[in-house]
N, C-alpha and C positions, 0 to 999 in steps of 0.2 A: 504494500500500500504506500504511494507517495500522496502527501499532500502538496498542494499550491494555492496559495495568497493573489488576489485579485488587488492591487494597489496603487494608488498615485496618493499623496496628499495635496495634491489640487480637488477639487471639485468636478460634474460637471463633463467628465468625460467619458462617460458610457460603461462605466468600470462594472454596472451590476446588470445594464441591458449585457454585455460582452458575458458576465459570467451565465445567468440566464441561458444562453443561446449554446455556450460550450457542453453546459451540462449536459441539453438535453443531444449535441449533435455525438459527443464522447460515446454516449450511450447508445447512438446509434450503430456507433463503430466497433459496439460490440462489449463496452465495458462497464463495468458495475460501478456506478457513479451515487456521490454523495456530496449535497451542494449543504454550504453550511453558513448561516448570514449571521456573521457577528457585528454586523454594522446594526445602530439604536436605531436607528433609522428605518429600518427594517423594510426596505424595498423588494429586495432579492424575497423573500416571503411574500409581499402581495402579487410580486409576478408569479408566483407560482399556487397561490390558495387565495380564492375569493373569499369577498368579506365575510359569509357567514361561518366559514371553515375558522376566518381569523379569529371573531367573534365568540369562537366555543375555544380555541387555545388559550385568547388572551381574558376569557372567564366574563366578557360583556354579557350582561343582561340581554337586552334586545335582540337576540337570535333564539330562531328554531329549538335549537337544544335548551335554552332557559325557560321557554315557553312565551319568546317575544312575539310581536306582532306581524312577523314576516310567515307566508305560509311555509311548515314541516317541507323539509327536502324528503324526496326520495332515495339518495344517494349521499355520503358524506365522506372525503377521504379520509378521515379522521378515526382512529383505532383505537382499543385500549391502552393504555399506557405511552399515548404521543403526548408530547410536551414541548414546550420551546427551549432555548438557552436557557431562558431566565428561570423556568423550571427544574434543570438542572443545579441549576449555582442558587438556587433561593438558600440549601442551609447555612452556605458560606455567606450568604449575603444576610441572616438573621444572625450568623454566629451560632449556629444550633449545631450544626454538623459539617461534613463535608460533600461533595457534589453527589447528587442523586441520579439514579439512572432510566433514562426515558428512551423512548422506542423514536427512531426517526419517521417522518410522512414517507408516506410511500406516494412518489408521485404516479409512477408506471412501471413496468418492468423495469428492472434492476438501474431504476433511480428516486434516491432520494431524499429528504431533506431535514434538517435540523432548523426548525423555524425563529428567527430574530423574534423581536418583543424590545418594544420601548421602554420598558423599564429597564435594559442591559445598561443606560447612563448612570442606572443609583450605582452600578460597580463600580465605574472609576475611580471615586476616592479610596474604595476599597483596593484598587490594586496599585494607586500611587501609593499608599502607605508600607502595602507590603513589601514594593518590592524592596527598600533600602534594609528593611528588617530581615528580608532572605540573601544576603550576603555573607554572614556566619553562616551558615546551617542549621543553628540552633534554634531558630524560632520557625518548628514545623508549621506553623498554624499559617503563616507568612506564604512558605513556599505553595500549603496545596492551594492558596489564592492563587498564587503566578502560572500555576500550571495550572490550575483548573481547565481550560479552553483545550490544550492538549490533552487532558484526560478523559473529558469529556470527545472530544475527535479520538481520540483510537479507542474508547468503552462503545459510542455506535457503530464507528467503520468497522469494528470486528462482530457486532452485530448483528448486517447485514451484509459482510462478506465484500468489501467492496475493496477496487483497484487506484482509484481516484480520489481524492479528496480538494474540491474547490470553495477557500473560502471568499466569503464576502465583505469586504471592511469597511470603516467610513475613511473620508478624507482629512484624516487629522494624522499628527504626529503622540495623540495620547495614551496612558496607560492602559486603553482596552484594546487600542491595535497593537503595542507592544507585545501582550501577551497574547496578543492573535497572530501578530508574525513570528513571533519565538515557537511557538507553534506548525511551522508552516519548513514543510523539505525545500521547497522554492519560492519564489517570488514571480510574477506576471505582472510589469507596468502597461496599464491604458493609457495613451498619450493622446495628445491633442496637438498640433504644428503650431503651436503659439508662447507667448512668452511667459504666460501661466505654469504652460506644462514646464518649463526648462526653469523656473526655478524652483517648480517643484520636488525637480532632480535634482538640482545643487543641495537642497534640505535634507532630502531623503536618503541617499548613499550615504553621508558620512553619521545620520541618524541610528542606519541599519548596520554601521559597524560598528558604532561605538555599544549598539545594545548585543551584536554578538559576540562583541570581544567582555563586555560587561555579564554576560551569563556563561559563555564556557569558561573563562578565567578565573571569576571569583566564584559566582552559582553555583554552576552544575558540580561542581569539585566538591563541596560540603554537600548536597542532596541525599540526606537519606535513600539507603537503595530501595524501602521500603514504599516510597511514591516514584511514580511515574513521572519522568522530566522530560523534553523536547533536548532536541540536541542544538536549536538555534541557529541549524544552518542555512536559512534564509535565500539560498540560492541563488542568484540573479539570474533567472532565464533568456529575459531579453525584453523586449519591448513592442505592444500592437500600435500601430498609426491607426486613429481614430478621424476619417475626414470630415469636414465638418461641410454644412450648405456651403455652397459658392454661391456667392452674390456678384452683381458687377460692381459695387460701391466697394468689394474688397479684392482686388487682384491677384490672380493665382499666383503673381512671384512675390507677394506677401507670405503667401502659407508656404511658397518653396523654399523661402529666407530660413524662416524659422524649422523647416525640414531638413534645410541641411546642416543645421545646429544639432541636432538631436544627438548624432554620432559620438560626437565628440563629447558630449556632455555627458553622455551615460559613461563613455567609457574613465572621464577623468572623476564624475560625481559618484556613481556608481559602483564601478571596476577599482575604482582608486588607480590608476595607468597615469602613472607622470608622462608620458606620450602615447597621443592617440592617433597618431598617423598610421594610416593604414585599414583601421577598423571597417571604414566604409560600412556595410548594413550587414555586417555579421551579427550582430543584434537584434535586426528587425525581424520580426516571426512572419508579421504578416502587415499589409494594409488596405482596411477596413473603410469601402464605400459610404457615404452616407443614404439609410433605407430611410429617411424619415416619413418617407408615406406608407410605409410599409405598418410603421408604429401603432399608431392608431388602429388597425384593421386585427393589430396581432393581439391587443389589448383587447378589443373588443370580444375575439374569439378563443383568449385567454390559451393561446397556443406559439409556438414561435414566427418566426416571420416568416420561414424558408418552409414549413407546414401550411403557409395559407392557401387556398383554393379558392375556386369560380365562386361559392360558396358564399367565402366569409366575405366577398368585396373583392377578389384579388383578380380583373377583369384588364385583358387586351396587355398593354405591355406592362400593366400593373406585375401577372403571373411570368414576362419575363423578366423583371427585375428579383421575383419570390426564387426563380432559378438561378440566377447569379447570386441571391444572397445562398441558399444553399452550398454551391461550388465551394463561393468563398470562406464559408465556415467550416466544410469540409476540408477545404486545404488545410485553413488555419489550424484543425483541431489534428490532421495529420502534422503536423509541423509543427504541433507542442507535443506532440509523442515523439518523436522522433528528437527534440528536446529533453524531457525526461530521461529518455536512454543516458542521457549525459553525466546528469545529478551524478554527484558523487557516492557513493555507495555508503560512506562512512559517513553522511549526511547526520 
């Protein structure tokens, strides 16, 4: 089982439609896939479970199962013992115990999902506090905060047996994506061609070393063997190009400016490389069209984009663009396999 990190800390650039769309294409490809949204935010969950699905997780009244006002569904994805994050970490988050074990959604054959919840924000003061305290060793109560998110990802991935693990994060540099990429065998940057995205990267690379060399160095070395710890090796895989609308008020050799910056910035922010000549797009995985009409229609029929049909809307050259978004997320998801192979083994 490898997992991977969905991240930029910019904003804004498609980071959870992109996860979305992988999960469900990975799984085509044949593999037992588990999408997991540690972002508060909880996006990556409403793309995948409508409100009244949300509504019975996150214990709202006004749905079907409480006996709210909406008419009884006929079908529910919802099982015994499915829970969100926040479900898990509530005994950590009362001080009562430690992380409980909940059953992931099952989206479809062999995918599927650990559901976010807006209350995963009350953790962070919880895990800034911890982490300085899990630097000895000795305050276990510390450490199973910092790893909770990893315990929690390998007590479901082994669960339901799965190959893949993609999580979902917000765009911050805070202590709940710390402990979501310390978590994480790799990394996946969603970029944007603009100057958002690149100084996103200047923050982020030396972010993500200073917290791996801060957890194998001093952490992981005192970690009782008796908890379960990440190995914090945060991988840098590479980077998707996200294009954005072209307009005529913005010129394409505006986005190309800032596109051919990208190279060199991942490799000097990222890679840490005191010289990046040469790199050219050994980085780039892939580069990602803008479907934005496609959006709306995929939302509508609560399916991906590259699945829409005559059906849902997707009419005349509407269903040729649903073909090229296919291709191109088949590429891409062959081409983060073939990435993978690479991870280090001792990860």
């Amino acid at each position: 089982m490898i997992s991977v990190a969905l991240f930029n800390n910019k904003g804004g650039v498609g980071k959870t439609t992109l996860t979305y769309h992988l999960a469900h294409m990975l799984q085509r490809l044949g593999h037992r896939v588990l999408a997991m949204d540690l972002d508060p935010q909880s996006n990556l969950t409403a793309a995948f479970l409508d409100e009244d699905a949300l509504g019975e997780l996150w214990d709202e009244p006004a749905t079907p199962a409480w006996g709210g006002p909406h008419q009884s569904r006929l079908w529910s994805p919802l099982e015994q013992g499915n829970g969100t994050v926040v479900t898990a970490i509530r005994p950590i988050m009362e001080g009562v115990g430690d992380i409980e074990e909940v059953r992931p959604v099952s989206i479809t054959q062999d995918l599927w999902l650990v559901p976010g919840d807006l209350e995963l924000s009350a953790f962070e003061d919880r895990l800034s506090d911890a982490w300085p305290r899990g630097f000895t060793g000795k305050d276990q109560a510390a450490i199973r905060v910092t790893t909770a998110f990893h315990r929690i990802l390998r007590q479901t991935a082994q669960d339901v047996d799965v190959d893949i693990v993609l999580i979902d994060v917000g765009p911050n540099l805070g202590a709940i994506n710390r402990a979501a990429l310390l978590a994480a065998d790799a990394v996946l940057m969603p970029l944007a061609a603009d100057l958002f995205s690149l100084r996103g990267l200047k923050n982020l690379g030396p972010t993500l070393r200073e917290w791996r060399s801060i957890w194998r160095n001093v952490v992981l070395p005192n970690v009782p063997p008796a908890i379960a710890a990440p190995r914090g090796a945060m991988f840098p895989l590479g980077y998707v190009i996200m294009q954005p609308t072209m307009r005529l008020d913005r010129p394409v050799r505006a986005y190309q400016r800032w596109l051919d910056r990208i190279p060199q910035v991942f490799a000097t922010a990222v890679l840490d490389r005191a010289n990046a000549s040469g790199i050219g797009q050994t980085y780039e995985i892939a580069t990602l069209r803008n479907y934005q009409s496609l959006m709306p229609l995929a939302h509508d029929a609560r399916k991906p984009m590259f699945d829409l049909r005559s059906a849902d809307g997707a009419l005349g050259s509407t269903q040729t663009l649903v073909q090229r978004c296919y291709q191109d997320f088949r590429s891409l998801s062959e081409e983060l396999l073939l990435r993978l192979d690479s991870v280090p083994a001792d990860r």
